[in-house]
PQR file of N, CA, C, O and H, with PARSE charges and radii, in Angstrom:
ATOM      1  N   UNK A   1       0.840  -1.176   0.000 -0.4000 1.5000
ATOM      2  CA  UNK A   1       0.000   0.000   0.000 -0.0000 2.0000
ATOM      3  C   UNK A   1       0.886   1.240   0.000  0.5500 1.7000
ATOM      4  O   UNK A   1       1.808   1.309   0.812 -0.5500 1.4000
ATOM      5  N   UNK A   2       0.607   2.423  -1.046 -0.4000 1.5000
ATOM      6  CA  UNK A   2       1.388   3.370  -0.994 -0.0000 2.0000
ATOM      7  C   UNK A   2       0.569   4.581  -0.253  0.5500 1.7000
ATOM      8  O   UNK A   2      -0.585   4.909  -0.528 -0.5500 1.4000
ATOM      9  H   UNK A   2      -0.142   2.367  -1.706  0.4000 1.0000
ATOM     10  N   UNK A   3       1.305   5.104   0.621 -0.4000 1.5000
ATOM     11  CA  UNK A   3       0.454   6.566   1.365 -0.0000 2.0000
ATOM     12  C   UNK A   3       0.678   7.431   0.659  0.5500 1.7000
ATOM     13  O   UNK A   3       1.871   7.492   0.364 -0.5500 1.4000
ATOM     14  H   UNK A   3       2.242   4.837   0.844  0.4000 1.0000
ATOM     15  N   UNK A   4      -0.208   8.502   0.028 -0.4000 1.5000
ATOM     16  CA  UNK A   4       0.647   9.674  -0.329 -0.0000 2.0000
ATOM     17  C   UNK A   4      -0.369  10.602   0.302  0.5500 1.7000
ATOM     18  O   UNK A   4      -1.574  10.352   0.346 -0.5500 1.4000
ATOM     19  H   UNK A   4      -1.177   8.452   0.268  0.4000 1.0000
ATOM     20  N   UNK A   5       0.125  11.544   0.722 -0.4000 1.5000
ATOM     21  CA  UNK A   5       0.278  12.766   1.643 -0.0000 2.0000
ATOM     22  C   UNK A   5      -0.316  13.529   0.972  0.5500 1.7000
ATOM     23  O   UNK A   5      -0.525  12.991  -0.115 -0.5500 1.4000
ATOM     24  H   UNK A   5       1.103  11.747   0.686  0.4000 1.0000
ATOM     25  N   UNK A   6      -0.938  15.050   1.031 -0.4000 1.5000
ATOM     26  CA  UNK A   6      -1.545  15.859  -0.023 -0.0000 2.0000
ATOM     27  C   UNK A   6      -0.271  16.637  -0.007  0.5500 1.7000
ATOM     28  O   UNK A   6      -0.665  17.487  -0.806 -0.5500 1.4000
ATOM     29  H   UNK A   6      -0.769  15.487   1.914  0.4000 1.0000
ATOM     30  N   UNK A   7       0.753  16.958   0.228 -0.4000 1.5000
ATOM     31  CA  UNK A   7       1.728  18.231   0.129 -0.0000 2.0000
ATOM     32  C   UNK A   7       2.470  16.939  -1.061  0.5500 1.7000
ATOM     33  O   UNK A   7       2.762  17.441  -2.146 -0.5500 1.4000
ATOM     34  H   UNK A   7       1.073  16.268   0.876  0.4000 1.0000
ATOM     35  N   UNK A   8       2.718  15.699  -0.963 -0.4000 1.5000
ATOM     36  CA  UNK A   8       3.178  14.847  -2.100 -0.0000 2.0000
ATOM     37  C   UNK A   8       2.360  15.075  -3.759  0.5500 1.7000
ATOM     38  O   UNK A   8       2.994  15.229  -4.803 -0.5500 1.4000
ATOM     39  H   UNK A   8       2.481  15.291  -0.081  0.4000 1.0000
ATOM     40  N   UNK A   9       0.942  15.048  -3.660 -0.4000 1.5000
ATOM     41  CA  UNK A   9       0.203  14.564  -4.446 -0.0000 2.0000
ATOM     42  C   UNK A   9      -0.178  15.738  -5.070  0.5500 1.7000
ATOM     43  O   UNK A   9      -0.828  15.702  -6.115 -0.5500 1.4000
ATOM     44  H   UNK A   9       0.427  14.923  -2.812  0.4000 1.0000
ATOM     45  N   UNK A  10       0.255  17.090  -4.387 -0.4000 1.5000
ATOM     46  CA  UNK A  10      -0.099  18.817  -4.848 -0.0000 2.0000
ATOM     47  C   UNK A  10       1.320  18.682  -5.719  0.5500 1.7000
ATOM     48  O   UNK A  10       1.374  19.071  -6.886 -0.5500 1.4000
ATOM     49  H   UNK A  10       0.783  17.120  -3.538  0.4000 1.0000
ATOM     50  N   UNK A  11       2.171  18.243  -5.207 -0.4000 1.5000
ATOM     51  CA  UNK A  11       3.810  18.233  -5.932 -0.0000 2.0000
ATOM     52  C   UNK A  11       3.986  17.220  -7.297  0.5500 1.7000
ATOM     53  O   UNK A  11       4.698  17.205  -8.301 -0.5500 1.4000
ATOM     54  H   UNK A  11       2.128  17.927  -4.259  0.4000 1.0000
ATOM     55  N   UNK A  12       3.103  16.543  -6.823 -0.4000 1.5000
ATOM     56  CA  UNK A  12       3.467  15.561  -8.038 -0.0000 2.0000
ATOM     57  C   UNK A  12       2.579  15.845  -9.056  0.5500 1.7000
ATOM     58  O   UNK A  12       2.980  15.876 -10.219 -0.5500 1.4000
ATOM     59  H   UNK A  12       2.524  16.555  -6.007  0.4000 1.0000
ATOM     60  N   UNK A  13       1.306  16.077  -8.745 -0.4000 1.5000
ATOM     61  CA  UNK A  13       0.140  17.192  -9.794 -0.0000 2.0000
ATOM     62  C   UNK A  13       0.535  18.399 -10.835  0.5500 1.7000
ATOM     63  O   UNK A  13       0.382  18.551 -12.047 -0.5500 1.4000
ATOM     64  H   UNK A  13       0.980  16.051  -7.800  0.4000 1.0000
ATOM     65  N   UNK A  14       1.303  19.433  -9.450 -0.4000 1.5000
ATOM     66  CA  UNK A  14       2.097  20.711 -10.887 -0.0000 2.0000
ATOM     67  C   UNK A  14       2.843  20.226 -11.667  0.5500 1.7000
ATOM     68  O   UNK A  14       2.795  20.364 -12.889 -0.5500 1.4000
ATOM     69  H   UNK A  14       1.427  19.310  -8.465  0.4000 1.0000
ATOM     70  N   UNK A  15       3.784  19.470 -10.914 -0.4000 1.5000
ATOM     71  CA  UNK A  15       5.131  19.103 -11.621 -0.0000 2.0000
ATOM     72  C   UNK A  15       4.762  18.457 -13.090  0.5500 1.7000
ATOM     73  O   UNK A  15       5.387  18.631 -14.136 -0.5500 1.4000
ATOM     74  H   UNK A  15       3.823  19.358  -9.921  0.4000 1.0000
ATOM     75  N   UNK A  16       3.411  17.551 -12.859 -0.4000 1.5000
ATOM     76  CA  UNK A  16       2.832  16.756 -14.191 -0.0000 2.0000
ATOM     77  C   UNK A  16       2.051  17.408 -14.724  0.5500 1.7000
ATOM     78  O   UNK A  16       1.286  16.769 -15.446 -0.5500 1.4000
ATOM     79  H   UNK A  16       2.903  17.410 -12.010  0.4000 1.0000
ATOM     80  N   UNK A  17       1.897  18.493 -14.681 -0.4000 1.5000
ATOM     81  CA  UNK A  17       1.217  19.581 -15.459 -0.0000 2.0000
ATOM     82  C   UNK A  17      -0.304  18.751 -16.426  0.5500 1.7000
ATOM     83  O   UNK A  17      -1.074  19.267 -17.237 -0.5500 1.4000
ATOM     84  H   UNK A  17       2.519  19.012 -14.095  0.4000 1.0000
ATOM     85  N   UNK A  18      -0.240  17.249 -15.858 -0.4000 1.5000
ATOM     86  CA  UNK A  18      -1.169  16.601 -17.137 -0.0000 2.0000
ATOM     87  C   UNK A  18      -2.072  16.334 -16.210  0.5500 1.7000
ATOM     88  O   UNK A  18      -1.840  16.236 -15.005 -0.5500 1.4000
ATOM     89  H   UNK A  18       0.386  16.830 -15.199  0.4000 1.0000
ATOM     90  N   UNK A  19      -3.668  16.145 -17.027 -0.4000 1.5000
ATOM     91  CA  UNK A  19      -4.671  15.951 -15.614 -0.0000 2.0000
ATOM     92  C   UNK A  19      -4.443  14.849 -14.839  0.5500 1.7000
ATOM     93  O   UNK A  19      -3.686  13.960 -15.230 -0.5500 1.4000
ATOM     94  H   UNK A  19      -3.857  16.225 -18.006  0.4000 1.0000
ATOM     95  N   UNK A  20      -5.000  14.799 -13.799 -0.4000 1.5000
ATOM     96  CA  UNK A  20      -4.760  13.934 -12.583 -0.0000 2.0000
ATOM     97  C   UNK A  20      -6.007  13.645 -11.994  0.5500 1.7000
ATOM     98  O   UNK A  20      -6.589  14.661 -11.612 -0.5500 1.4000
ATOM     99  H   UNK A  20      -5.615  15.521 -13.481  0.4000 1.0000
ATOM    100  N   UNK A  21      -6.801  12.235 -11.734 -0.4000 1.5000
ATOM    101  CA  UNK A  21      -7.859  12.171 -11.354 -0.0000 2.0000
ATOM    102  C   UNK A  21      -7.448  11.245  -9.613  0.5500 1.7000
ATOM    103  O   UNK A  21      -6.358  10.708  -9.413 -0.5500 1.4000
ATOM    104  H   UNK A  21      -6.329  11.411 -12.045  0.4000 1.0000
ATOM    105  N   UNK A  22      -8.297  11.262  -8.849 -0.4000 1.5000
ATOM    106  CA  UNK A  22      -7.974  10.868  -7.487 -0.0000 2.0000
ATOM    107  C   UNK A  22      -9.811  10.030  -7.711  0.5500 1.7000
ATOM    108  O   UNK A  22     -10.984  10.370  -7.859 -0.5500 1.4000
ATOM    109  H   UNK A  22      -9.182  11.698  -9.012  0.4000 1.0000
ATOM    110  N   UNK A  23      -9.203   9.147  -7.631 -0.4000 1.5000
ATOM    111  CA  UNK A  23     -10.853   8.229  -7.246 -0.0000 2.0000
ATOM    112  C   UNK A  23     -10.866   7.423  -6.078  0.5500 1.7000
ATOM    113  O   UNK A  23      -9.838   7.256  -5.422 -0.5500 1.4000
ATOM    114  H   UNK A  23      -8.249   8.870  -7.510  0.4000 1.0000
ATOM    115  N   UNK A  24     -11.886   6.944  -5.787 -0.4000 1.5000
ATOM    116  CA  UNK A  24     -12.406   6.482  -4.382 -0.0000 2.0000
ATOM    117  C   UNK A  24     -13.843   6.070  -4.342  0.5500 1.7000
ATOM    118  O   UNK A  24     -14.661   6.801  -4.899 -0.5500 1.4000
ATOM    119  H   UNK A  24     -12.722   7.080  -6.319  0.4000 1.0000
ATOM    120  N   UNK A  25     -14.161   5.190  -3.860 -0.4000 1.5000
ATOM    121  CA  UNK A  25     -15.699   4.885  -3.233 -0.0000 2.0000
ATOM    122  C   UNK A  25     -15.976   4.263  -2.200  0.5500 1.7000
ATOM    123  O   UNK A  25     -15.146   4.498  -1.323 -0.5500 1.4000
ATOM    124  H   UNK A  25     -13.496   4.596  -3.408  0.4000 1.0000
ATOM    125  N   UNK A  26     -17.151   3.233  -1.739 -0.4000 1.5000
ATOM    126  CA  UNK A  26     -17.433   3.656  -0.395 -0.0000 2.0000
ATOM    127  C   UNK A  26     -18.222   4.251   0.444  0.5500 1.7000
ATOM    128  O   UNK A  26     -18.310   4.229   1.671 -0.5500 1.4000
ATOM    129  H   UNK A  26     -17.826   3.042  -2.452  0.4000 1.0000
ATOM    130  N   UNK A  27     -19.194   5.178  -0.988 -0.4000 1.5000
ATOM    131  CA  UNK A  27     -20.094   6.421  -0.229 -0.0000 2.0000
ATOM    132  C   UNK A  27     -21.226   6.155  -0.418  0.5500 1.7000
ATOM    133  O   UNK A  27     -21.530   5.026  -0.803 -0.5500 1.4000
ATOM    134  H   UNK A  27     -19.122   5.196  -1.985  0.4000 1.0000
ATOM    135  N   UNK A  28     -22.079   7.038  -0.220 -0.4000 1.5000
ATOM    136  CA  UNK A  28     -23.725   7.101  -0.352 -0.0000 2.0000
ATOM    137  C   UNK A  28     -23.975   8.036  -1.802  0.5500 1.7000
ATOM    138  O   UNK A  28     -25.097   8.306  -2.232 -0.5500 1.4000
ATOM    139  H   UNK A  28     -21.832   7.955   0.092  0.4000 1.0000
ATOM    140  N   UNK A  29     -22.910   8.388  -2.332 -0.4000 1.5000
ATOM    141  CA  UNK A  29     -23.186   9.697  -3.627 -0.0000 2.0000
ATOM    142  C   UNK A  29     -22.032   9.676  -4.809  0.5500 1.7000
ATOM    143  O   UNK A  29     -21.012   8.998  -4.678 -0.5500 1.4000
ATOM    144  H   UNK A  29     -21.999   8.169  -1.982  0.4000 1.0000
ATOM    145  N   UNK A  30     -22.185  10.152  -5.493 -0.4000 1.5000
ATOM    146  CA  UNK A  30     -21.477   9.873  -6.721 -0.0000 2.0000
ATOM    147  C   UNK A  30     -21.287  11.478  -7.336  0.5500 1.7000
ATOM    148  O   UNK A  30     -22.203  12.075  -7.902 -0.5500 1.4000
ATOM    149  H   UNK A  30     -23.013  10.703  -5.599  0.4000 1.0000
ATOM    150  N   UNK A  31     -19.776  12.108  -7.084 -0.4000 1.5000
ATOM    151  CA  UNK A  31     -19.402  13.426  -7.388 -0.0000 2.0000
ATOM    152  C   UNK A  31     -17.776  13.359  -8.162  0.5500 1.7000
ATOM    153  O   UNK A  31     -16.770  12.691  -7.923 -0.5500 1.4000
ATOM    154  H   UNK A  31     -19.032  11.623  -6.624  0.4000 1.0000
ATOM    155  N   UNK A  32     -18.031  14.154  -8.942 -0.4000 1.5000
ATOM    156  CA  UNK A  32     -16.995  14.823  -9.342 -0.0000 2.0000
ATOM    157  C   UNK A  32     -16.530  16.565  -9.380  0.5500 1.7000
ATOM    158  O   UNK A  32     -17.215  17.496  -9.805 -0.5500 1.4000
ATOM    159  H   UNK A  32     -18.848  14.697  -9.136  0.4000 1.0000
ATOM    160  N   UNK A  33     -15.513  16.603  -8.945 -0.4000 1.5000
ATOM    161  CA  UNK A  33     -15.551  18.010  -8.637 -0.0000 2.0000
ATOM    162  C   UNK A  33     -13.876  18.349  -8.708  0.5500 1.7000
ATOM    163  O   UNK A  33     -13.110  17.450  -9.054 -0.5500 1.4000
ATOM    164  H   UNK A  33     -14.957  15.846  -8.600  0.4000 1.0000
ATOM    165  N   UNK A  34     -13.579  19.132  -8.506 -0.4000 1.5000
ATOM    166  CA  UNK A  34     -11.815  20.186  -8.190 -0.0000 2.0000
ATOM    167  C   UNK A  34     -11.793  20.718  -6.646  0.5500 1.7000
ATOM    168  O   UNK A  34     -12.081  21.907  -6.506 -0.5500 1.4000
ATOM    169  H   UNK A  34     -14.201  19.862  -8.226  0.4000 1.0000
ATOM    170  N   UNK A  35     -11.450  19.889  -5.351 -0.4000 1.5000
ATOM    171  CA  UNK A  35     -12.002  20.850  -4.633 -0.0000 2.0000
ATOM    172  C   UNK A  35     -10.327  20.747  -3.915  0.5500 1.7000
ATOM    173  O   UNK A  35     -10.113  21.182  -2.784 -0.5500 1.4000
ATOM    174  H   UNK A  35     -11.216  18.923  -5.465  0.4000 1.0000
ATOM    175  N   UNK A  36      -9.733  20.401  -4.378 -0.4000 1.5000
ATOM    176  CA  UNK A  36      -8.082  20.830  -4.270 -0.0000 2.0000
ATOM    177  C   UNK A  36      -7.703  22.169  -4.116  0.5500 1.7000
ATOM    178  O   UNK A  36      -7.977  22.995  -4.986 -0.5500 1.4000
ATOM    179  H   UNK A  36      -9.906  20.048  -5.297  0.4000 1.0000
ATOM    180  N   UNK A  37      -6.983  22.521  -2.897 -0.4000 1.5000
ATOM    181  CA  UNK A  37      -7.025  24.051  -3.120 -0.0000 2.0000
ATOM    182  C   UNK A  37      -4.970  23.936  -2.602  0.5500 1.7000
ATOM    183  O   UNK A  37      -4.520  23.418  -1.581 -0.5500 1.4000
ATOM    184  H   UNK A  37      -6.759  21.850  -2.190  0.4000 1.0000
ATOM    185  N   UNK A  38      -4.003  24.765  -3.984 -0.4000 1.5000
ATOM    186  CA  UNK A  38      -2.885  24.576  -3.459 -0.0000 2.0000
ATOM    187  C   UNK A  38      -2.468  25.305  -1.759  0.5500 1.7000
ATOM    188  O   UNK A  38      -3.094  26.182  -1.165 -0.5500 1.4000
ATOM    189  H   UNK A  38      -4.370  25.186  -4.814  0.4000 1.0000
ATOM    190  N   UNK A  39      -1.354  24.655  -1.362 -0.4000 1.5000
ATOM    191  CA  UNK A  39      -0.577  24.817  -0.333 -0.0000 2.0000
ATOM    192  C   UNK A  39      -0.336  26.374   0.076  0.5500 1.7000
ATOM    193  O   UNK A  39      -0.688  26.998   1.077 -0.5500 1.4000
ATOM    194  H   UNK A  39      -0.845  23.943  -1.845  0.4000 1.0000
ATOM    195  N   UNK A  40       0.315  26.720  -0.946 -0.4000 1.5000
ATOM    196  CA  UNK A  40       1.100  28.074  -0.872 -0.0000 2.0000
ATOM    197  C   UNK A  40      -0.272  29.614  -1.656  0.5500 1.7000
ATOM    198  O   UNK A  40      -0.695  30.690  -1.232 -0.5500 1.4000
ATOM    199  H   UNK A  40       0.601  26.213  -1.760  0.4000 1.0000
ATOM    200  N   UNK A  41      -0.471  28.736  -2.991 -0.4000 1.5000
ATOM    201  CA  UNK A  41      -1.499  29.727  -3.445 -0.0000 2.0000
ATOM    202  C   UNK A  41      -2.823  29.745  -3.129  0.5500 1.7000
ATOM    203  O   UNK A  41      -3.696  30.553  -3.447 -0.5500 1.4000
ATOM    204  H   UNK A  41      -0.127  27.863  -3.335  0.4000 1.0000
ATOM    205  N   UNK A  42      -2.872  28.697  -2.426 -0.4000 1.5000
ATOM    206  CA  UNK A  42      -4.955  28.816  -1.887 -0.0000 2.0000
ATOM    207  C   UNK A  42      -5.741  28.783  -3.203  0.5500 1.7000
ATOM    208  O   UNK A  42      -6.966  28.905  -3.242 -0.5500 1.4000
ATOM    209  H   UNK A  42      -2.163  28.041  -2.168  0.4000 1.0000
ATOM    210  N   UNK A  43      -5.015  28.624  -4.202 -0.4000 1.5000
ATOM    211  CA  UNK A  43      -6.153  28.737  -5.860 -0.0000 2.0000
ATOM    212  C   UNK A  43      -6.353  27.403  -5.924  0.5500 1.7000
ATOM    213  O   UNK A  43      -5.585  26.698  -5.269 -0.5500 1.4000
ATOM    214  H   UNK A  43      -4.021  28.525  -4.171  0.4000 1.0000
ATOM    215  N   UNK A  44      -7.292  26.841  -6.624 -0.4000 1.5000
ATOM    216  CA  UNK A  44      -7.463  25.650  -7.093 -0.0000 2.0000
ATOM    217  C   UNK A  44      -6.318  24.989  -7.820  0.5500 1.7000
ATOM    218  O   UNK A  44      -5.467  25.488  -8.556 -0.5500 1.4000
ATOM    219  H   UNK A  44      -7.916  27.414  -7.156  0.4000 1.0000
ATOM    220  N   UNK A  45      -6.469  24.008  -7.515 -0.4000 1.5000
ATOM    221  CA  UNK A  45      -5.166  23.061  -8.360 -0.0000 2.0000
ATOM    222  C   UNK A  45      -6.350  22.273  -9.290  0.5500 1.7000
ATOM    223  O   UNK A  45      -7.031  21.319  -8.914 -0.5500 1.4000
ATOM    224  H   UNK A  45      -7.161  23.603  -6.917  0.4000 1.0000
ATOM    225  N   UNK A  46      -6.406  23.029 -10.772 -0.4000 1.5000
ATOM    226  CA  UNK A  46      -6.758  22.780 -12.020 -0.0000 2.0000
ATOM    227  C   UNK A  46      -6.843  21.413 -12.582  0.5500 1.7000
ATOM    228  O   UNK A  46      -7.807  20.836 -13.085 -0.5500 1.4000
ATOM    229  H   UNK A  46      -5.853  23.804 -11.078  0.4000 1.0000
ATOM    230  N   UNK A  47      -5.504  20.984 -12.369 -0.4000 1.5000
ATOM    231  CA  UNK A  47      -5.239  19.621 -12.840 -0.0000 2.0000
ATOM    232  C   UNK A  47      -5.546  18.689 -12.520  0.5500 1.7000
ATOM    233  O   UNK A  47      -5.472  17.713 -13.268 -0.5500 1.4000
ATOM    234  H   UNK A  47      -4.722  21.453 -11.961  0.4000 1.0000
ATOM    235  N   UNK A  48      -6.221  18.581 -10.726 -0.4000 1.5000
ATOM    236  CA  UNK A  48      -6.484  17.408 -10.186 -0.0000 2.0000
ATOM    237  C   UNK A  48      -7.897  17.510 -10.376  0.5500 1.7000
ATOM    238  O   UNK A  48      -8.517  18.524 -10.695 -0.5500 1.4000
ATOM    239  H   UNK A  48      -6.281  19.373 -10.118  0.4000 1.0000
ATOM    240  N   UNK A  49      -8.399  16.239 -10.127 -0.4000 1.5000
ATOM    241  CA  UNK A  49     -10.108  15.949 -10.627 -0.0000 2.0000
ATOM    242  C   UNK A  49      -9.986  15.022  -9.309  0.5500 1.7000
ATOM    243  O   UNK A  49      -9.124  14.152  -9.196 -0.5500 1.4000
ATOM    244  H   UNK A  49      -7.895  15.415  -9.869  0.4000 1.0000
ATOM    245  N   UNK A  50     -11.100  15.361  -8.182 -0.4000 1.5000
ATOM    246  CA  UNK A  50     -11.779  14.429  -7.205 -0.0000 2.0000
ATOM    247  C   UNK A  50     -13.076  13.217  -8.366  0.5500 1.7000
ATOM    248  O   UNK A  50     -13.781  13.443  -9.349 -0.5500 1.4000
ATOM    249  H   UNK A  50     -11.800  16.069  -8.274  0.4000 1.0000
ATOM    250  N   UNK A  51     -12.883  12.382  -7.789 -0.4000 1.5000
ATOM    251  CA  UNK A  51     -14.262  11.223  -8.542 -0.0000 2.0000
ATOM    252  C   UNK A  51     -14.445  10.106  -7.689  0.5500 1.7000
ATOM    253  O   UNK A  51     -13.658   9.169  -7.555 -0.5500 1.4000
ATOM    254  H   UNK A  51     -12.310  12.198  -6.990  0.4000 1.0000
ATOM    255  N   UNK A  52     -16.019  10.334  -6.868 -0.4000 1.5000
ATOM    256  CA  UNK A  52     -16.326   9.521  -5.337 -0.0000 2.0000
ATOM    257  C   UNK A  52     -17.636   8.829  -6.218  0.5500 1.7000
ATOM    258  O   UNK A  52     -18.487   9.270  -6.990 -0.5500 1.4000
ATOM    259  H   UNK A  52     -16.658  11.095  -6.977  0.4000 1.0000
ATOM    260  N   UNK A  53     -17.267   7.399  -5.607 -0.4000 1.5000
ATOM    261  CA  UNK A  53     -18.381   6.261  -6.160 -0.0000 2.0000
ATOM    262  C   UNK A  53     -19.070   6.355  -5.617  0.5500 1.7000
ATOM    263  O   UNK A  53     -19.114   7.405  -4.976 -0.5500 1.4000
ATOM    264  H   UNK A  53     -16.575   7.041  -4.979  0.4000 1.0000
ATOM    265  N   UNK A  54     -20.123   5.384  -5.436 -0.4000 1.5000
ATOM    266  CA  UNK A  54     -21.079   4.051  -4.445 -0.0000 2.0000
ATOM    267  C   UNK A  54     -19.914   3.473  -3.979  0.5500 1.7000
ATOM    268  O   UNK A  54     -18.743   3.788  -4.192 -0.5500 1.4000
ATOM    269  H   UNK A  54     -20.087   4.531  -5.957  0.4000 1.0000
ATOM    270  N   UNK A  55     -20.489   2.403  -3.178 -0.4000 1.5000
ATOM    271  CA  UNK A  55     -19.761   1.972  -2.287 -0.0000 2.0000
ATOM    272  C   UNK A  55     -19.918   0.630  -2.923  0.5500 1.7000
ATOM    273  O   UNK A  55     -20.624   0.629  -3.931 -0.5500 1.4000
ATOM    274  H   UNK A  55     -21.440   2.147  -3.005  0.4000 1.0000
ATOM    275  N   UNK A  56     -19.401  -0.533  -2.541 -0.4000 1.5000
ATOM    276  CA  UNK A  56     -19.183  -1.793  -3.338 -0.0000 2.0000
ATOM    277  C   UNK A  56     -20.091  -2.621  -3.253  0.5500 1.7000
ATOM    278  O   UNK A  56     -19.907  -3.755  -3.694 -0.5500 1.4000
ATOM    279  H   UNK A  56     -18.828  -0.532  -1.722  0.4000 1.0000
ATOM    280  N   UNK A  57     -21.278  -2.264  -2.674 -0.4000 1.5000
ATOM    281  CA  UNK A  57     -22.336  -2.781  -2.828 -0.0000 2.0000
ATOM    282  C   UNK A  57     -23.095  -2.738  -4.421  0.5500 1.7000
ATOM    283  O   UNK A  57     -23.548  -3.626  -5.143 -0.5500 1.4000
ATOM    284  H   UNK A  57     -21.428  -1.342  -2.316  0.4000 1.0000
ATOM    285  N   UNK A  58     -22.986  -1.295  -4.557 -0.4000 1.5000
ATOM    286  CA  UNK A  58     -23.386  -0.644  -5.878 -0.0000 2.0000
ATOM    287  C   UNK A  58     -22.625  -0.245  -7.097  0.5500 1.7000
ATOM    288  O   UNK A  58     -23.055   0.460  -8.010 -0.5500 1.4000
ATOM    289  H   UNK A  58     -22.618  -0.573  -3.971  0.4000 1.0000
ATOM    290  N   UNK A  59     -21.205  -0.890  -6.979 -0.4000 1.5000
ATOM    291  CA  UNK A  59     -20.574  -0.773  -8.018 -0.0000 2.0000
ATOM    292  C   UNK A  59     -20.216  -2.109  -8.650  0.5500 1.7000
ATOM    293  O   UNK A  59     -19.747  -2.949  -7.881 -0.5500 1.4000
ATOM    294  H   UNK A  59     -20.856  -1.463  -6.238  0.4000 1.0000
ATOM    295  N   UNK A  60     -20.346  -2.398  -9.771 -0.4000 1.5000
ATOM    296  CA  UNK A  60     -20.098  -3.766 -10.268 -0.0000 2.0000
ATOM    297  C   UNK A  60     -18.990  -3.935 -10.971  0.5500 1.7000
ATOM    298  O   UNK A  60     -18.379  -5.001 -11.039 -0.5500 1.4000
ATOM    299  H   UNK A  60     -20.728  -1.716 -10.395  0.4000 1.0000
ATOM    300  N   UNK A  61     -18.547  -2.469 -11.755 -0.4000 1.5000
ATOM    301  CA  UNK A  61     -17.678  -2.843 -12.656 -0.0000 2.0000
ATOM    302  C   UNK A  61     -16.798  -1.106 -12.948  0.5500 1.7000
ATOM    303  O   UNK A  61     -17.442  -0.105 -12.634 -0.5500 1.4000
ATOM    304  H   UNK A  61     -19.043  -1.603 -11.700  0.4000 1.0000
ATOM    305  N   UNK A  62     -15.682  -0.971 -13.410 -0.4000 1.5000
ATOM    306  CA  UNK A  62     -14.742   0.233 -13.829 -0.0000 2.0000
ATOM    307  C   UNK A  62     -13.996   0.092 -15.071  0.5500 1.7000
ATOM    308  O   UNK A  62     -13.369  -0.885 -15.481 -0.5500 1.4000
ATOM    309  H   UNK A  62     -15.158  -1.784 -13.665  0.4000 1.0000
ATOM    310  N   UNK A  63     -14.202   1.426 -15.684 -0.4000 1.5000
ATOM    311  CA  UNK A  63     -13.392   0.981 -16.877 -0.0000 2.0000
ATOM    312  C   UNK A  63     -12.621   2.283 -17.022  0.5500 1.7000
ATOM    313  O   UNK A  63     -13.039   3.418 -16.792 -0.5500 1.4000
ATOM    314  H   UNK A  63     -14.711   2.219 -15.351  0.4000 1.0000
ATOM    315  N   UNK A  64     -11.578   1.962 -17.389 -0.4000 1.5000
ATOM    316  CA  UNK A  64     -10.320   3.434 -17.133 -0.0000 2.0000
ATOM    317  C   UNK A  64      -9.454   3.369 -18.318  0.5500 1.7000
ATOM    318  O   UNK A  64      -8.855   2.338 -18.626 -0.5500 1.4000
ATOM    319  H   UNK A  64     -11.238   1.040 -17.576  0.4000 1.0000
ATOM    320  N   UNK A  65      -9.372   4.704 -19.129 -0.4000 1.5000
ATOM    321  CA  UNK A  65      -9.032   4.043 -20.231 -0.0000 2.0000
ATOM    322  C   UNK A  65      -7.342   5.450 -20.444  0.5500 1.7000
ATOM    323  O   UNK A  65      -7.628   6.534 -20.952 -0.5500 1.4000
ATOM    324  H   UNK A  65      -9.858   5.541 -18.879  0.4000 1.0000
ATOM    325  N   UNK A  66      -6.026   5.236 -20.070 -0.4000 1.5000
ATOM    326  CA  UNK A  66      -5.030   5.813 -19.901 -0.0000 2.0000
ATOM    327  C   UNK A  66      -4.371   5.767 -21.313  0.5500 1.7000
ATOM    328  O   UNK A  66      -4.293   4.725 -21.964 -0.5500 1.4000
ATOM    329  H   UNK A  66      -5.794   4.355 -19.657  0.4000 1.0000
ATOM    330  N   UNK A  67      -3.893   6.996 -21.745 -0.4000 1.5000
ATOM    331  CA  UNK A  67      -2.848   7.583 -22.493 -0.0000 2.0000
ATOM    332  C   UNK A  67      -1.792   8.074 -22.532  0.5500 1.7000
ATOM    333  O   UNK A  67      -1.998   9.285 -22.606 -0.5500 1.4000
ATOM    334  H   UNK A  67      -3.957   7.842 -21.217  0.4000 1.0000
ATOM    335  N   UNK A  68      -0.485   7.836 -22.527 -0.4000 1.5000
ATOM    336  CA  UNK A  68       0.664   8.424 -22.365 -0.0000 2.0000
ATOM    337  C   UNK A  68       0.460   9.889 -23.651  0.5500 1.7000
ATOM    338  O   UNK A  68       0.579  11.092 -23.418 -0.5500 1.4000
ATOM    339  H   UNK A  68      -0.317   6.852 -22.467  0.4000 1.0000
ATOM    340  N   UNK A  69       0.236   9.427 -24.546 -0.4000 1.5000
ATOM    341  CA  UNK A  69       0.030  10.517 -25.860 -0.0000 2.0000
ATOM    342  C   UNK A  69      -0.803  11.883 -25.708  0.5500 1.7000
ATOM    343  O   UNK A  69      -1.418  12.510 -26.571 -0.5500 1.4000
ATOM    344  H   UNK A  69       0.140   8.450 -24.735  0.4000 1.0000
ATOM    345  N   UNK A  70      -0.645  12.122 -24.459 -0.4000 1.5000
ATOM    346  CA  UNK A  70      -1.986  13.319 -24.431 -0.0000 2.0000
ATOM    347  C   UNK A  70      -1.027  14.543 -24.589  0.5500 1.7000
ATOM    348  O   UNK A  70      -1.486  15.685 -24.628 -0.5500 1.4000
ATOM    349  H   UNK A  70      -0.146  11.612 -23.758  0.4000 1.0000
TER
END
């Protein structure tokens, strides 16, 4: 299991200047949103995308489809 920290995951986000999605489920609701706010500038960090499931009762299946070419 890898931990990463948000002062890691704000660093590794600019630095990759490419979007970045953070997913998770578990819940009662299903959101997507930006609610990342940087360290130093308090502005939104653009690049990262929050995306919260159902919980595994209600999820059956994921499909994720990654590009190095973007």
């Amino acid at each position: 299991m890898v931990l990463l920290t948000f002062a890691k995951a704000e660093a590794e986000a600019v630095s990759y200047g490419k979007p970045v999605v953070l997913a998770h489920g578990d819940s009662h609701y299903f959101r997507i949103n930006k609610p990342l706010l940087g360290s130093k500038s308090r502005r939104r960090i653009e690049n990262i995308m929050h995306v919260e499931t159902f919980g595994a009762d209600d999820v059956h299946w994921s499909r994720n489809t990654n590009s190095t070419k973007c």
